[in-house]
C-alpha positions as CSV (number, residue, x, y, z in Angstrom):
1,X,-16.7,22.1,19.1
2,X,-14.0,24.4,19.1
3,X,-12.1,25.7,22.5
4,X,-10.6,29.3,22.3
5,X,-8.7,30.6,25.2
6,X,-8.8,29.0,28.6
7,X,-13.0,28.9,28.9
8,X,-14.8,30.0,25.4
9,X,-16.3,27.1,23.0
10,X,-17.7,28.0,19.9
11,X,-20.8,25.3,18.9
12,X,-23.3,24.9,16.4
13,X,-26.3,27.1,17.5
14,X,-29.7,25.9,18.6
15,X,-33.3,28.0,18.9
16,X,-33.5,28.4,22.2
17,X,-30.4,31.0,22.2
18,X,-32.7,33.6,19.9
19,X,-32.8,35.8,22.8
20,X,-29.4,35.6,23.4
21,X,-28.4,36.5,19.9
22,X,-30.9,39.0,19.7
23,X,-29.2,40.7,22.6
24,X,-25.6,39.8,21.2
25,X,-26.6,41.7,17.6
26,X,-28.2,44.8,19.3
27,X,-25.6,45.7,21.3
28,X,-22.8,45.2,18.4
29,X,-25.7,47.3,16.1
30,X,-25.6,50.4,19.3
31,X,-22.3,50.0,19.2
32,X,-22.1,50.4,15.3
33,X,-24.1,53.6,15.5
34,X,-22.3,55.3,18.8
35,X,-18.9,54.7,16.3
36,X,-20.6,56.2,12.9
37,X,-20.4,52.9,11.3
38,X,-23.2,52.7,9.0
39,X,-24.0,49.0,9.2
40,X,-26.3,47.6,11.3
41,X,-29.1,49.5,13.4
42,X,-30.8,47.6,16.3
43,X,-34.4,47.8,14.8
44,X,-33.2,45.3,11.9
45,X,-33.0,42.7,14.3
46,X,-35.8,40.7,15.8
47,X,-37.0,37.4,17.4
48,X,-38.5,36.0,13.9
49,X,-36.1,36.2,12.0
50,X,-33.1,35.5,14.0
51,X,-35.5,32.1,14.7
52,X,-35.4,31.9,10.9
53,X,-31.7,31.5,11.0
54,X,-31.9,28.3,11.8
55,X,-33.7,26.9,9.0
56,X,-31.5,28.8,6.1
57,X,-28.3,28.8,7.3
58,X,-25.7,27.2,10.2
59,X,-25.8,29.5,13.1
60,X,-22.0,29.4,15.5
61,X,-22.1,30.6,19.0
62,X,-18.8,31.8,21.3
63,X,-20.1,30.4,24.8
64,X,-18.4,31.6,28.0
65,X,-18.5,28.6,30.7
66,X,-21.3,30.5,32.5
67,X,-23.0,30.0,29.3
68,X,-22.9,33.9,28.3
69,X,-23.0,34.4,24.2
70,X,-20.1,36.8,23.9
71,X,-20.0,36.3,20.1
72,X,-21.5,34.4,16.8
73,X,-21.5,34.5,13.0
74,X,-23.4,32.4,10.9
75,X,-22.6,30.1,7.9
76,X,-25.1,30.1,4.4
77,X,-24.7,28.5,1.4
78,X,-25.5,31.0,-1.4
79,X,-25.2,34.8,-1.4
80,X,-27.3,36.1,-4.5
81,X,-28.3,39.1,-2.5
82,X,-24.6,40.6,-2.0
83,X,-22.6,38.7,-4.5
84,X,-25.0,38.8,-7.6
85,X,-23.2,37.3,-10.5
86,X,-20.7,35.7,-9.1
87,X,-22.7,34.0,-6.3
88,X,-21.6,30.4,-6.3
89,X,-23.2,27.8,-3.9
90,X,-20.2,25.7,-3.6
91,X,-18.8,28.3,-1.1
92,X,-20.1,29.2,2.5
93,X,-21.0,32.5,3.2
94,X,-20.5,34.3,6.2
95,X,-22.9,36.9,8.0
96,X,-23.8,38.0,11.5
97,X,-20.0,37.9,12.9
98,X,-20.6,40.1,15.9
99,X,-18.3,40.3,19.7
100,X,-20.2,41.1,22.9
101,X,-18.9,44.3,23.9
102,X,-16.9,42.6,27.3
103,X,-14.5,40.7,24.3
104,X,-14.2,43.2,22.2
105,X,-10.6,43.9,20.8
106,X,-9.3,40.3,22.5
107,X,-8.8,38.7,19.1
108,X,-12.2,36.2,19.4
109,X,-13.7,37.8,16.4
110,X,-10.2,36.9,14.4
111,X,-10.4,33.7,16.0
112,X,-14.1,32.9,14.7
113,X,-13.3,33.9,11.4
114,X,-10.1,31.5,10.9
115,X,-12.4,28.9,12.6
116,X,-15.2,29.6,10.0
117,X,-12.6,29.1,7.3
118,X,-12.0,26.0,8.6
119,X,-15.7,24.6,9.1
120,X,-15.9,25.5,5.7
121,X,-13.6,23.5,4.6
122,X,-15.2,20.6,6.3
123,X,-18.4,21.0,5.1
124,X,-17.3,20.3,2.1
125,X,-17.1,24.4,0.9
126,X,-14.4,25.6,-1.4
127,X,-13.9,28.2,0.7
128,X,-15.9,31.2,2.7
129,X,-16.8,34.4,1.6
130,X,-18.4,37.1,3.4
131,X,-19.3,41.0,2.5
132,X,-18.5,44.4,5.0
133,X,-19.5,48.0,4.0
134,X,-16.8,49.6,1.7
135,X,-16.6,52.8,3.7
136,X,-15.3,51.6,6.6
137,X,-11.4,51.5,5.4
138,X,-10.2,50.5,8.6
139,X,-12.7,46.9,9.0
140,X,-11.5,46.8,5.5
141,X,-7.6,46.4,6.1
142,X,-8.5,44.3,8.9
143,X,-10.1,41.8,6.7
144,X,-7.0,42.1,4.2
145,X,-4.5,41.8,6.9
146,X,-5.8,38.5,7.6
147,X,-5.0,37.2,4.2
148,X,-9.0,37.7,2.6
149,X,-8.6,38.5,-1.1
150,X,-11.0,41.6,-2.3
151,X,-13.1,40.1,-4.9
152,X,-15.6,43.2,-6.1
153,X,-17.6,45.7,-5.0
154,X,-21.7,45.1,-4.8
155,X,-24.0,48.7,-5.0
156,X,-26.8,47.3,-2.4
157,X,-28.8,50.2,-3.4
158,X,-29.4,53.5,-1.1
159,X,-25.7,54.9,-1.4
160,X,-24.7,51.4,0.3
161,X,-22.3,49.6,-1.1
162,X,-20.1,46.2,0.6
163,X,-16.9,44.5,-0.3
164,X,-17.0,41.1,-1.2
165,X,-14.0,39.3,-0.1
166,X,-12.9,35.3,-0.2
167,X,-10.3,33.1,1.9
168,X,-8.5,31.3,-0.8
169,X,-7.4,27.6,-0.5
170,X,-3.4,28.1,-1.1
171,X,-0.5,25.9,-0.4
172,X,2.0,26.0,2.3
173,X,4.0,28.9,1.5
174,X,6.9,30.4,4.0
175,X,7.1,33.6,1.7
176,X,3.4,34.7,1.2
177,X,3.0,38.0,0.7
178,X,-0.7,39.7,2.1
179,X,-1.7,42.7,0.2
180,X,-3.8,45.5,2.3
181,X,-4.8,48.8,2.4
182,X,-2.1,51.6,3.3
183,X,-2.7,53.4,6.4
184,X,-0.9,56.3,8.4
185,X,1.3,54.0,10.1
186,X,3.0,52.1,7.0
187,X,4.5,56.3,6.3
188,X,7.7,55.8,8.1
189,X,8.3,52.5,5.7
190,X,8.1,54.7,2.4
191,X,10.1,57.4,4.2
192,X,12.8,54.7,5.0
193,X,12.6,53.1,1.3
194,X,13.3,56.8,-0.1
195,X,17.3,56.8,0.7
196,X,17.9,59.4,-2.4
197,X,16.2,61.3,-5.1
198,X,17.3,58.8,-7.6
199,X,15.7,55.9,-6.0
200,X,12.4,57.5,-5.2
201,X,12.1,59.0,-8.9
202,X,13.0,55.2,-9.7
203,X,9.8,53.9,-8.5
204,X,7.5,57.0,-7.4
205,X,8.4,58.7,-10.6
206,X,7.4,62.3,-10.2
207,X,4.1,61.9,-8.1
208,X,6.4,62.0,-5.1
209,X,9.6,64.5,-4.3
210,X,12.7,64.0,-1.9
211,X,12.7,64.2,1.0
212,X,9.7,62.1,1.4
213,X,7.3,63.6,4.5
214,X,4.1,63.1,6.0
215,X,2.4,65.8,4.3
216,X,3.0,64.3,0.7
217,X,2.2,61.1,2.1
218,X,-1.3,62.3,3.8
219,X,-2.6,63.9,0.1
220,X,-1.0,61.0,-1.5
221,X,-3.9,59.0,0.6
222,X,-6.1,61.6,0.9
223,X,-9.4,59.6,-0.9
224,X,-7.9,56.1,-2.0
225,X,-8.7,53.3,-1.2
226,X,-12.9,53.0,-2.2
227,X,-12.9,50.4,-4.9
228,X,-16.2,51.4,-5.8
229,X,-15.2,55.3,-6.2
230,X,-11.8,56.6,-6.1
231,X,-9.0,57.1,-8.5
232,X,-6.2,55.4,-6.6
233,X,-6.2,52.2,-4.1
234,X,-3.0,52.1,-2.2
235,X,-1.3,49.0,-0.9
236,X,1.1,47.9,1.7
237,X,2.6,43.9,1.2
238,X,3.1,42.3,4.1
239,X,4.9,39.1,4.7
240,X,2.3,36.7,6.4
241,X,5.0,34.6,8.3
242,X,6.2,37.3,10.1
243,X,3.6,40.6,9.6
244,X,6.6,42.8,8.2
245,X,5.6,45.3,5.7
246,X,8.1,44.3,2.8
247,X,6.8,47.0,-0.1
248,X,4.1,48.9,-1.7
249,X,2.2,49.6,-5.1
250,X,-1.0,51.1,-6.1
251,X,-3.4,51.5,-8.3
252,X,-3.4,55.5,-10.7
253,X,-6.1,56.6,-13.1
254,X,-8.4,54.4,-12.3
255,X,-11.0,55.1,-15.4
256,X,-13.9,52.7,-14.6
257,X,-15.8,53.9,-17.6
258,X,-12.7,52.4,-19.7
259,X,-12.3,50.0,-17.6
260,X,-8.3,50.5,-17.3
261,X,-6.5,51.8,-14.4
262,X,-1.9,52.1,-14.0
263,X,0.1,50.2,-11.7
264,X,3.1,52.5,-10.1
265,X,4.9,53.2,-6.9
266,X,6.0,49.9,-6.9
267,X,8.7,49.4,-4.2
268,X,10.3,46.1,-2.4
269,X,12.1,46.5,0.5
270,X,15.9,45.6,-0.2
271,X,16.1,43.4,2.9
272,X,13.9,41.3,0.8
273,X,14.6,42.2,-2.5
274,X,15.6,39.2,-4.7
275,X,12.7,37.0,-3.0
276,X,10.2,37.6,-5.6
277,X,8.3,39.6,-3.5
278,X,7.7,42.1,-6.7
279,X,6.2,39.3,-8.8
280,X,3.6,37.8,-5.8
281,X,2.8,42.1,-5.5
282,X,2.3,42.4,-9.1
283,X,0.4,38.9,-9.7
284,X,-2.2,39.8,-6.9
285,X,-2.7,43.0,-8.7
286,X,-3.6,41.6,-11.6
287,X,-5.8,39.3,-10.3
288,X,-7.8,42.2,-8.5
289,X,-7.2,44.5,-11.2
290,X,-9.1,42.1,-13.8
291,X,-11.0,39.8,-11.7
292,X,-12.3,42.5,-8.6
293,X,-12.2,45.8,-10.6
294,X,-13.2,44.3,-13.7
295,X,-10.8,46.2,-15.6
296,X,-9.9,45.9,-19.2
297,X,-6.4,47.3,-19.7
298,X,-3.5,47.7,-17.1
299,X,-0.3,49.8,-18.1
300,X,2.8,51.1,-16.2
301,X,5.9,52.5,-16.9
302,X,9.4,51.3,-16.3
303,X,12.9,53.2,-16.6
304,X,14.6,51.7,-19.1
305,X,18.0,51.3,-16.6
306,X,15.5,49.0,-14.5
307,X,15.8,45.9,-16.6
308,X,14.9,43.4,-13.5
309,X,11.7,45.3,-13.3
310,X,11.3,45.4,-17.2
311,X,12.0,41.0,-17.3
312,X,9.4,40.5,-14.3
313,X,6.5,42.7,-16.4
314,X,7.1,41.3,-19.3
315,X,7.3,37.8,-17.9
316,X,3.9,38.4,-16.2
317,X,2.5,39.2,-19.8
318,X,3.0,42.8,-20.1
319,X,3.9,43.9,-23.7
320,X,5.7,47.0,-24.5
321,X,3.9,50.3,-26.4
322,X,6.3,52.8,-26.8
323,X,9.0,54.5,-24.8
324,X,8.6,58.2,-23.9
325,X,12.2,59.3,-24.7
326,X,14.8,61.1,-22.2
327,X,11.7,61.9,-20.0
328,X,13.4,61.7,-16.5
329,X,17.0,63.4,-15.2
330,X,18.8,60.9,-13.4
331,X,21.9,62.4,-12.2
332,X,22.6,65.0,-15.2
333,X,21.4,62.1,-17.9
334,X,18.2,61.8,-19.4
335,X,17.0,58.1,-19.5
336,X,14.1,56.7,-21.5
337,X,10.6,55.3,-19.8
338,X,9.8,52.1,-21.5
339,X,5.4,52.4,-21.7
340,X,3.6,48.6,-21.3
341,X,0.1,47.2,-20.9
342,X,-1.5,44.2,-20.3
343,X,-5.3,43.3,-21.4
344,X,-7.8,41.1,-20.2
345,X,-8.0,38.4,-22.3
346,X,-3.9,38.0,-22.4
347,X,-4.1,38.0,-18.7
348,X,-7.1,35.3,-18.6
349,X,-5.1,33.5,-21.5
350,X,-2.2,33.4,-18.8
351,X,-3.9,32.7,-15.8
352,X,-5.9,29.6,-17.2
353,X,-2.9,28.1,-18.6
């Protein structure tokens, strides 16, 4: 049993609460459809199946101490359905994590999640994974801000399409970096980043002009951020031990027919410059670049002045093309932009050793 606040326990489920959950899931489903969230709808749910729960699956219930369900989630043990290919019954899989409306925005859905992570664990699970509907970019930076990785995209048929993501198993680390989805509120960190024309040529290159403003930065996110659809995802890193946004980078060009995409706008904060913080950005790229997006070929470009960001790529396993000579005017000089790339199989070749 697990005690949250000063009277809710969260405990293993039994079948005599179907009626409760059924009334728990419809009235998260009205509220989905009063908010435009196209997720569940309250005729989905009925007394048969949610009884069926628990004979597939582990079924967790937040209990008030007047024995009110106020939330839930459940806990299965293969995903074919949403994760396909790369279902893998070693992990838990979670579904059904839904907040009575009274508890809503108190942080017990956060607080079921980390605890599901944890039961996972001792189950016996390498990890949990769960799925959430890929339009909704806002549940989706929630997710990320809580440290879930985005591992893929799954077309459920219909126009519907859900994010997978996964809670990695990681080591004590004081300096972990979170990567998640930009928003309107993360503009007045790239404003304060952009101290010059020189420096945000450095790394915006042309796509973004001094003085930085809101309107550039509104078109500049203006359709990003659907892995499943759109040219550019946009990320904010954010330093888990104390949930300061610490730098930016994003994915350009993403060609999903050619399976390559370009890493730019790539930007460290220099309170925390010489922490690594560009390598951890750049490593969790990759990994969602080749492993999530299923890319084949990653590139970027990199003045060739910026020799600390020219050693990091190339000791991540970039290789250089080509330079595109004198293409930039940095204070009445031309300087050169060094071209490099990184494939697949030099990346897995990397990663597995």
């Amino acid at each position: 049993m697990e005690v949250w606040g000063n009277s809710i326990r969260i405990v293993r489920g039994e079948p005599d609460r179907t009626g409760d959950i059924l009334r728990l899931l419809q009235e998260a489903a009205n509220w989905m459809e009063r908010n435009g969230i196209k997720q569940w709808t309250p005729g989905q749910f009925n007394e048969n199946d949610i009884t069926g729960y628990f004979t597939d699956r582990h079924v967790y219930l937040a209990i008030e101490e007047d024995e009110a369900v106020v939330g839930m989630f459940t806990l299965q043990f293969s995903d074919p359905q949403y994760w396909g290919s790369k279902n893998d019954e070693s992990y838990a899989y979670l579904h059904r994590l839904a907040v009575a409306g009274s508890h809503r925005s108190q942080g017990l859905g956060q607080h079921m999640l980390k605890y599901a992570a944890v039961r996972a664990k001792e189950l016996g699970c390498r990890g949990i994974r769960f799925d959430t509907v890929a339009h909704n970019i806002k549940l989706n930076r929630y997710y990320q801000s809580m440290g879930f990785h985005y591992m893929g995209t799954n077309d459920m048929g219909n126009g519907r399409l859900v994010n997978l993501y996964e809670h990695f198993e990681e080591q004590p680390d004081s300096d972990r970096l979170i990567l998640r989805f930009i928003s309107e509120s993360d503009f007045e960190h790239l404003k304060r980043w952009s101290v010059s024309p020189e420096y945000l040529k450095q790394w915006a290159g042309p796509s973004l002009t001094f003085p930085l403003d809101d309107d550039q930065l509104t078109k500049y996110l203006d359709g990003a951020n659907h892995p499943a659809n759109s040219d550019r995802l946009i990320f904010c890193a954010v330093h888990e031990a104390t949930q300061q946004v610490v730098g930016h980078i994003s994915f350009s060009a993403i060609d999903r027919a050619n399976r390559s995409a370009r890493i730019g706008r790539v930007v460290v904060d220099t309170d925390y410059q010489g922490r690594g913080f560009g390598t951890r950005m750049m490593n969790e790229m990759l990994r969602i670049g080749f492993e999530s997006l299923d890319l084949h070929r990653i590139s970027l470009g990199a003045f060739a002045f910026n020799t600390v960001a020219l050693k990091t790529y190339e000791a991540l396993g970039f290789k250089r093309e080509g330079v595109e000579r004198e293409s930039a005017l940095f204070r009445e000089q031309y300087v050169d932009c060094v071209e490099m790339s990184i494939l697949d199989r030099e990346w897995l070749a990397l990663h597995e050793s």
